[in-house]
BABAMAR-725777 format. One line per field, with one value per residue (C-alpha): residue number from 1; x, y, z. Coordinates in Angstrom, 2 decimals, padded with zeros to 5 digits. Layout:
<bakols>
resi = [NUM,...] $
x = [X,...] $
y = [Y,...] $
z = [Z,...] $
</bakols>
This chain:
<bakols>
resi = [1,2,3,4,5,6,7,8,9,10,11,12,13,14,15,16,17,18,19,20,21,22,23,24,25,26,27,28,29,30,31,32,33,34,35,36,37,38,39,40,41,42,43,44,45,46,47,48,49,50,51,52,53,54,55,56,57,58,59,60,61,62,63,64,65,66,67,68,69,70,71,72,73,74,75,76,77,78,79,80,81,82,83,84,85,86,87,88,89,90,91,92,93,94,95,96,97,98,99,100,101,102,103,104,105,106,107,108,109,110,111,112,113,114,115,116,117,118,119,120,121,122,123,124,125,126,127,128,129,130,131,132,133,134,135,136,137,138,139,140,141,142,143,144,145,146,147,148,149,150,151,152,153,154,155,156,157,158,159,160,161,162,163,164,165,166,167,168,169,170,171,172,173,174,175,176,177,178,179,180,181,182,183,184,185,186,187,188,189,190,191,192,193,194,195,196,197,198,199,200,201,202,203,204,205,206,207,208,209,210,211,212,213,214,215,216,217,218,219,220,221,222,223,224,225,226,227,228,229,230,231,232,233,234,235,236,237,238,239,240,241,242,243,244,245,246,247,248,249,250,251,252,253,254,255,256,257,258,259,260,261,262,263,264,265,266,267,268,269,270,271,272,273,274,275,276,277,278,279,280,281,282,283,284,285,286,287,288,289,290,291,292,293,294,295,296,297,298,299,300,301,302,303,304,305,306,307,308,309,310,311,312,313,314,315,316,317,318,319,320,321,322,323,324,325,326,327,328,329,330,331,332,333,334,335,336,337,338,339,340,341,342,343,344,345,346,347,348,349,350,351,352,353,354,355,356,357,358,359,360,361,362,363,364,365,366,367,368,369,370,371,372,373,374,375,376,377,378,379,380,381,382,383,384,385,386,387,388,389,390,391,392,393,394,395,396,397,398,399,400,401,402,403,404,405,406,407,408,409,410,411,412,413,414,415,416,417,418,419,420,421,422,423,424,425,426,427,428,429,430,431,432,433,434,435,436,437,438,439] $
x = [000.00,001.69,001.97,-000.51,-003.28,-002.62,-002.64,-004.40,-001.35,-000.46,000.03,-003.01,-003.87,-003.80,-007.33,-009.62,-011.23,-014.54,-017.44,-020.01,-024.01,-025.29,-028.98,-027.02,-028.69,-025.84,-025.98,-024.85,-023.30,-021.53,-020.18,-018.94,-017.25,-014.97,-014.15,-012.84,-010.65,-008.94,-008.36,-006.49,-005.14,-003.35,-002.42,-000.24,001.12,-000.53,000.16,-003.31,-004.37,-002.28,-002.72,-006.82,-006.03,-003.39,-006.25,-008.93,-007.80,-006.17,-003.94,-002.91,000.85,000.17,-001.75,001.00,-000.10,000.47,-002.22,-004.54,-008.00,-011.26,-012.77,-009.88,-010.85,-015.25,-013.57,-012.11,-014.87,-017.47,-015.69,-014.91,-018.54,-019.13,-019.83,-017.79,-018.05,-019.42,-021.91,-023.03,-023.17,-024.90,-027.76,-028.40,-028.35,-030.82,-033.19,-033.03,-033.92,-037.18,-037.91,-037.37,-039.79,-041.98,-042.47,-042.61,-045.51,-047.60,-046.98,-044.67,-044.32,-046.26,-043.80,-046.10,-049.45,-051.71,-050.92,-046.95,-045.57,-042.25,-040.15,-037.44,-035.12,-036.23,-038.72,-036.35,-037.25,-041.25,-041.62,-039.33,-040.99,-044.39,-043.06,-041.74,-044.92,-045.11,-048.69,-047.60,-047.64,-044.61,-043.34,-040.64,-038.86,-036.24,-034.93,-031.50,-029.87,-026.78,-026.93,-029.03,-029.39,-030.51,-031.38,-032.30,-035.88,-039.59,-040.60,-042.96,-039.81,-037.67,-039.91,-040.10,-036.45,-035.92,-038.61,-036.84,-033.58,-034.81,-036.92,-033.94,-030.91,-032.07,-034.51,-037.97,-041.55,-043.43,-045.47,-041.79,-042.01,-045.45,-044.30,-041.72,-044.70,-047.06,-043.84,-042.98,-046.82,-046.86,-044.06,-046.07,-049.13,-046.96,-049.44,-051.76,-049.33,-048.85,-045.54,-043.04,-040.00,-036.97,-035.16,-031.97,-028.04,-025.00,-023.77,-023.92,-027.52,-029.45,-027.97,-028.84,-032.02,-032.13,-030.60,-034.15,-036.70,-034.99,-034.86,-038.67,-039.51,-037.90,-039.43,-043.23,-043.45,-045.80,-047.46,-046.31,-043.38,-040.11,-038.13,-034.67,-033.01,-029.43,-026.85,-023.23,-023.04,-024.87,-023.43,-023.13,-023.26,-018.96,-019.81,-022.92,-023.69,-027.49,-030.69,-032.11,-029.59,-031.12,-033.58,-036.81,-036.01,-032.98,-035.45,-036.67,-033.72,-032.84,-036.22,-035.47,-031.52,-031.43,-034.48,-034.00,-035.96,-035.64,-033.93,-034.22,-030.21,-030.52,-033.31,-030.78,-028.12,-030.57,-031.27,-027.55,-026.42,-029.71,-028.64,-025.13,-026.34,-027.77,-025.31,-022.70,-020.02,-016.84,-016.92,-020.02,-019.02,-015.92,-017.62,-020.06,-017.42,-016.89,-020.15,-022.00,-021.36,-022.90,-026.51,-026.08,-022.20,-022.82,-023.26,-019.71,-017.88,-021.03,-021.05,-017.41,-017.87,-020.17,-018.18,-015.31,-017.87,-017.26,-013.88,-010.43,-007.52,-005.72,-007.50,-010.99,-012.97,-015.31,-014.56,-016.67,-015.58,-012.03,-013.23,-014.74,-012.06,-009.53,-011.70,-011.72,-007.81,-006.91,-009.69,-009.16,-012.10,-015.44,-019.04,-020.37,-022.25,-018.93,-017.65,-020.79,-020.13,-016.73,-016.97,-019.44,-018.04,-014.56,-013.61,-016.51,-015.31,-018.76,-021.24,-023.92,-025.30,-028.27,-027.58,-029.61,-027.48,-024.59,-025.47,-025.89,-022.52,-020.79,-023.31,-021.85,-018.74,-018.24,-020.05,-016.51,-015.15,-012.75,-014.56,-012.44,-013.62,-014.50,-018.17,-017.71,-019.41,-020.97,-022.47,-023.70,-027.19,-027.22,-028.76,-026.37,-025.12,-023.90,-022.20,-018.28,-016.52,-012.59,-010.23,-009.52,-005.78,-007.47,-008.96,-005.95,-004.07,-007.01,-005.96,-002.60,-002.65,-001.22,-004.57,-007.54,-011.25,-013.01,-011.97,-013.14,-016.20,-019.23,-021.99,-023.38,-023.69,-024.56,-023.24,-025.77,-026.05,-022.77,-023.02,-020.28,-019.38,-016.41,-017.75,-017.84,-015.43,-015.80,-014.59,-012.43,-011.58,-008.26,-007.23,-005.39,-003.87,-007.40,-009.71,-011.83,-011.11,-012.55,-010.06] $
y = [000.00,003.14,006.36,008.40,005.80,005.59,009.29,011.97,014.59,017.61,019.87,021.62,019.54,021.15,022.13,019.74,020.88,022.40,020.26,022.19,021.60,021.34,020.32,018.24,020.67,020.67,023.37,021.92,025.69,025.83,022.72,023.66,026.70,024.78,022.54,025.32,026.92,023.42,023.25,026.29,025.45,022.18,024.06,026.61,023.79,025.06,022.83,022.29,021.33,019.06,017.52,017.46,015.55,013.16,012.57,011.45,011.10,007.57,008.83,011.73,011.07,011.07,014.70,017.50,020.78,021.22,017.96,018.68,019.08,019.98,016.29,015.65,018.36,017.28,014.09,015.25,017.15,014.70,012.09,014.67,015.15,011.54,010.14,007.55,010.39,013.71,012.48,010.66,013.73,015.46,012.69,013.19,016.58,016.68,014.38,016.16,019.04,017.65,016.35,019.84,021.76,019.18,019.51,023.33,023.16,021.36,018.25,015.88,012.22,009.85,007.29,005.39,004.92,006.14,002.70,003.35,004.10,006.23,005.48,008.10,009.06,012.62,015.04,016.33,014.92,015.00,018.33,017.06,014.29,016.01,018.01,015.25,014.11,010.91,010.13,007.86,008.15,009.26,008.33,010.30,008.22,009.33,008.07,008.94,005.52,006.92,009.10,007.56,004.28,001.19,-001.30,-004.60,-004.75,-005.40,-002.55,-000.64,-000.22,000.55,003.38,005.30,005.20,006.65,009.35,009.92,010.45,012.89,014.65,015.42,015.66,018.12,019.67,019.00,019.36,016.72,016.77,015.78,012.45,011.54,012.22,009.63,007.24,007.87,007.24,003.62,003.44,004.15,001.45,-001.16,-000.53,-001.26,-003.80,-001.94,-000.45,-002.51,-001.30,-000.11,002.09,002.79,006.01,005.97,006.89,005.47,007.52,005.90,008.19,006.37,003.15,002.36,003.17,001.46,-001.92,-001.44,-001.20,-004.24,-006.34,-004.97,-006.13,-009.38,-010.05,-008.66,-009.30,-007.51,-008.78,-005.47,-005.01,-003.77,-001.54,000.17,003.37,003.93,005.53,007.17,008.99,010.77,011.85,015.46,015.82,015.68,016.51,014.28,014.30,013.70,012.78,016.30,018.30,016.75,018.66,017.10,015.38,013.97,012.14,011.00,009.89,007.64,006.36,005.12,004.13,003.44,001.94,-001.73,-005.30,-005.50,-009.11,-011.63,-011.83,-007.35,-008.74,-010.70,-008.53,-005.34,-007.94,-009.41,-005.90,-004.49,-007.34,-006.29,-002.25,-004.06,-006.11,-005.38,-007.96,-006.89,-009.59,-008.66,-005.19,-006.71,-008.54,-005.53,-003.36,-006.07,-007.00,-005.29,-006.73,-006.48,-007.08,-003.52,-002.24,001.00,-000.35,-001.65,002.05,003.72,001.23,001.28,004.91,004.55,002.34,005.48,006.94,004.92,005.76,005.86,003.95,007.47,009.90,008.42,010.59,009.63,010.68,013.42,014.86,014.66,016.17,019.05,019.85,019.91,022.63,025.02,024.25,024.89,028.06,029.41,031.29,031.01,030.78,027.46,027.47,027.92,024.29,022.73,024.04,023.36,019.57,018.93,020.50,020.15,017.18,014.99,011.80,010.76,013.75,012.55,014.70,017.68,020.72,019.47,016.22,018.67,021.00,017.52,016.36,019.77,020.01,016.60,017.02,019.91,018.01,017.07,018.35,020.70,022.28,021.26,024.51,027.87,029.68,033.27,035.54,037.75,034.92,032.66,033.64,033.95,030.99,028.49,028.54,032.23,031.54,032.06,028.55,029.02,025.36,025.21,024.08,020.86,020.39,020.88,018.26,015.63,016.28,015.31,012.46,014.06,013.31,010.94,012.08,009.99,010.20,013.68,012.97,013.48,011.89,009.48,008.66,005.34,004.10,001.83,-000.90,000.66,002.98,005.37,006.72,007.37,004.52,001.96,-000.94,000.07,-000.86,001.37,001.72,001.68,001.54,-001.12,-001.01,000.95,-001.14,-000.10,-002.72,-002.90,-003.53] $
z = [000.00,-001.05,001.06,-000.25,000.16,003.56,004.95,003.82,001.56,004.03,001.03,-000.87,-004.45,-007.58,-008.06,-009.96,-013.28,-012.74,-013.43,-015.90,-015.73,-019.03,-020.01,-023.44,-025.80,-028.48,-031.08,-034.53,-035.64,-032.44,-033.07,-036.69,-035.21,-032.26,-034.87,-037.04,-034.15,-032.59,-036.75,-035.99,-033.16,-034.75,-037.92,-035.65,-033.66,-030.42,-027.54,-026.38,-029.69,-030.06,-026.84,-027.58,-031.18,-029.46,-027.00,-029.15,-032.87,-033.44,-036.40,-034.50,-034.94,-038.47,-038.81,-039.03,-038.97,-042.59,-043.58,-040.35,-042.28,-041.00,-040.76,-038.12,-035.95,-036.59,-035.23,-032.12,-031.57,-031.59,-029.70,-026.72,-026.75,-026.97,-030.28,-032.16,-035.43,-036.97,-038.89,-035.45,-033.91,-036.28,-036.72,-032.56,-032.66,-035.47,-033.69,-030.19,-032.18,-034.15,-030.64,-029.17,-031.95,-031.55,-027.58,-028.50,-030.49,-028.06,-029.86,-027.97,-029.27,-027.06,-025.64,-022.72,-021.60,-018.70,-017.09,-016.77,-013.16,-013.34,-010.24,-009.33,-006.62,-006.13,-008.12,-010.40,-013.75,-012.92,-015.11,-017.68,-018.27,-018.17,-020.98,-022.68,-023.52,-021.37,-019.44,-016.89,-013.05,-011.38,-008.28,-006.01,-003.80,-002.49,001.24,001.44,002.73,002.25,005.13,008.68,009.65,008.13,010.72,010.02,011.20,009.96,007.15,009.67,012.27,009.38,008.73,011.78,012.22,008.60,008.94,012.62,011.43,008.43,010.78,013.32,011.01,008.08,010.64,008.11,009.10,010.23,006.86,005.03,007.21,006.12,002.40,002.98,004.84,001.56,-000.69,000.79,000.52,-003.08,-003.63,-001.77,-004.07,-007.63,-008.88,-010.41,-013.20,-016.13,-016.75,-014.40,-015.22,-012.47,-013.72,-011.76,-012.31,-011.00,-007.53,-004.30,-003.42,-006.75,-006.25,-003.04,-003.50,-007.06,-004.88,-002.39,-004.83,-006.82,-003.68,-003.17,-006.32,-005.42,-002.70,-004.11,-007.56,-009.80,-013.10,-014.81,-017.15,-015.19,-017.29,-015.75,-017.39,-015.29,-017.50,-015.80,-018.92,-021.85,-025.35,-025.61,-022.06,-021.25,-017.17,-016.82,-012.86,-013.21,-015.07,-013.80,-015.44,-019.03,-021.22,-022.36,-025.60,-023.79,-021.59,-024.50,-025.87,-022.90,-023.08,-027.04,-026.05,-022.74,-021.36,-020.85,-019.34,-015.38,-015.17,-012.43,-012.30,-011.51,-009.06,-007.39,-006.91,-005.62,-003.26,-002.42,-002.26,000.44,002.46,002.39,003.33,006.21,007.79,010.38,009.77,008.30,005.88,004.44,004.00,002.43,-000.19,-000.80,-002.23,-004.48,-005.74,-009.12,-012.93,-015.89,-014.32,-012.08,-013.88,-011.76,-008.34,-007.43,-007.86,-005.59,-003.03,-002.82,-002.05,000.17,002.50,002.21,004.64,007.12,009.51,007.23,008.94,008.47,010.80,011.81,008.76,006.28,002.54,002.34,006.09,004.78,001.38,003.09,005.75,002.76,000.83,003.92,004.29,000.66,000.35,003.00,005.51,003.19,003.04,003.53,000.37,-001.54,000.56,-000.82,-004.83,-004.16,-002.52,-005.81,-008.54,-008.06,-005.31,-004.92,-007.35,-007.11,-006.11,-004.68,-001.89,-001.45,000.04,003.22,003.57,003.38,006.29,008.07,007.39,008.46,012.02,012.75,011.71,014.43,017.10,019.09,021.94,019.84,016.85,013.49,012.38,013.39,012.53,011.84,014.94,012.36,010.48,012.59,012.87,008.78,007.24,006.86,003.25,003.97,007.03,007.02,007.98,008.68,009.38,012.78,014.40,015.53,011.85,010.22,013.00,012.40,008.49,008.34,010.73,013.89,015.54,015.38,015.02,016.67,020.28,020.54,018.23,020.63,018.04,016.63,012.73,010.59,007.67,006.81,009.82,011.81,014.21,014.94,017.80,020.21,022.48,019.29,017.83,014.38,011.14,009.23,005.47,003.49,-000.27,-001.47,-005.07,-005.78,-004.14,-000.86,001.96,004.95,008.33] $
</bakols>
């Protein structure tokens, strides 16, 4: 196991390229035009250029700057946006477009039926789809296992532990509790949709949610058809983090490309892998870093993350505590809403958290006997995004290794089944050769 693995590096990292939201609405003349400067670009032997044809061009070496032609530079262009050629490129962006005009004019194609149930982590493709054209129910749900504990215990106890700990920790209403109740309710009631469609992506937040509803299904079969769109990526989208980022017509698109048969081998792993997000034993948790293939190709990278929540054998801190402390380090004294951009934008490898789950993480993360970082007096009756966070001496000796986090830690939090506390044997998490094991 090499150095860097093991402790967390004392000096600030060069900072990550920023990741760009984009809705994948790719403008053909736009297109035409970058193509025409990186031509220029390669034709005057500019560095970067180069570097972008060596990158994605697999004659580069043979393309001088006197022979570069335009359909090099199409190439390049269309494979860093995704597509194996031009004229690919150019077909998709000519059929998002007839798809666009036609949801303009009132006149969206009609892809399902009244009797299709959309299931989704969270609401944020509800209105896309609605303008998409597509008739079906939709269904939020959205319990974020990735945060709180998940006890294994009869459904109804599961519940009120899940709507306790979202109550208390983002500080909701009571009514956001009996959403949740009325969501596991809606799940329970899937038999009377003929067709069933799980619209999910590949961080740790959508697939452990994606592995409960498959074990559900499991476990309650339905007559219905079970469909399953989960994509990690989208052509013409280069910083894909999310279906809600994606415009209408590319809803539609993954509907056409993406959308696929539910199997009873993805049935078995959503259930393998719940089991795993319930169990305590250090072997278990082993294995579930491990598990995922071509039935559910996303799930191994998110769970693996998720386990890098637990304790790391370096200082006690979970990924995204370590993530965080090393954006107020490296930025300096800043709003808290600038951590949160920061930790998902630039340093996150795998963004998956809301702005709620956030606040969370940082209220926690200061619960110890000697704060890891400092709230500005000014701002700390501002609402919480504008309040001016500064690294503390004790955050910046729990960074490097010189102490340990969890002996002053004064909490409690859950990665899935563990507890973790300063009272608690717990396991911890290392990398080894790039792989998440757990000691």
């Amino acid at each position: 196991m090499s150095p860097p693995e093991q402790q967390p590096k004392s000096k600030p990292k060069p900072k990550p390229e920023l990741r760009r939201w984009f809705n994948g609405r790719l403008n053909l003349e736009q297109q035409k035009k970058r193509a025409k400067e990186l031509l220029r670009a390669v034709q005057a032997d500019d560095p970067a250029g180069r570097a972008r044809l060596a990158s994605f061009h697999p004659e580069a070496a043979g393309v001088t700057a006197r022979t570069a032609k335009l359909a090099d530079a199409q190439f390049v262009i269309a494979r860093e946006n995704g597509f194996a050629s031009w004229p690919r490129m150019k077909a998709h962006i000519e059929k998002l477009r007839l798809a666009q005009q036609a949801i303009d004019l009132g006149k969206p194609i009609l892809p399902d039926t009244g009797d299709t149930c959309h299931i989704r982590c969270g609401s944020d493709i509800a209105h896309g789809l609605k303008l998409a054209g597509f008739a079906g129910r939709f269904i939020e749900f959205s319990d974020p296992y990735v945060q709180g504990p998940l006890c294994d215990v009869p459904l109804p106890e599961f519940i009120d532990l899940r709507t306790e700990f979202i109550t208390q920790a983002y500080g909701v209403p009571g009514s956001e509790a009996a959403k949740l109740r009325d969501q596991y309710r809606q799940i329970g009631a899937l038999e009377n949709y003929a067709h069933i469609v799980l619209w999910f992506e590949h961080d740790s937040y959508d697939q452990l949610i994606l592995a409960f509803l498959l074990a559900h299904l499991r476990a309650h079969p339905v007559a219905g058809r079970l469909e399953l769109i989960c994509v990690d990526q989208v052509p013409g989208v280069p910083h894909f983090q999310g279906l809600g980022q994606l415009s209408p017509e590319l809803l539609l698109w993954l509907w056409e490309n993406a959308r696929r048969p539910i199997t009873t081998a993805q049935l078995n792993m959503g259930h393998a892998i719940w089991s795993g997000l319930l169990s305590r034993d250090r072997s278990v948790l082993s294995e579930l870093a491990g598990l995922g293939s071509q039935h559910l190709p996303h799930a191994a990278r998110a769970l693996s993350r998720h386990l890098q929540e637990l304790p790391s054998v370096a200082n006690d801190l979970g990924l995204t505590q370590q993530l965080t402390l090393e954006i107020l380090r490296d930025g300096g004294c800043m709003p808290a809403g600038r951590a949160f951009r920061a930790l998902m934008t630039e340093r996150e490898p795998l963004p998956f958290l809301g702005d709620l789950m956030f606040h969370h993480m940082l209220m926690d993360l200061n619960n110890c006997r000697m704060p890891l970082f400092s709230v500005s007096p000014q701002t700390r009756d501002s609402a919480w995004p504008e309040q001016m966070l500064d690294i503390t001496a004790e955050g910046l000796a729990i960074l490097t290794g010189e102490k340990r986090y969890l002996p002053g830690y004064l909490g409690e939090r859950w990665v899935g089944n563990i507890r973790l506390s300063a009272t608690d044997k717990v396991p911890h998490w290392r990398l080894e050769n790039g792989r998440v094991i757990i000691v």
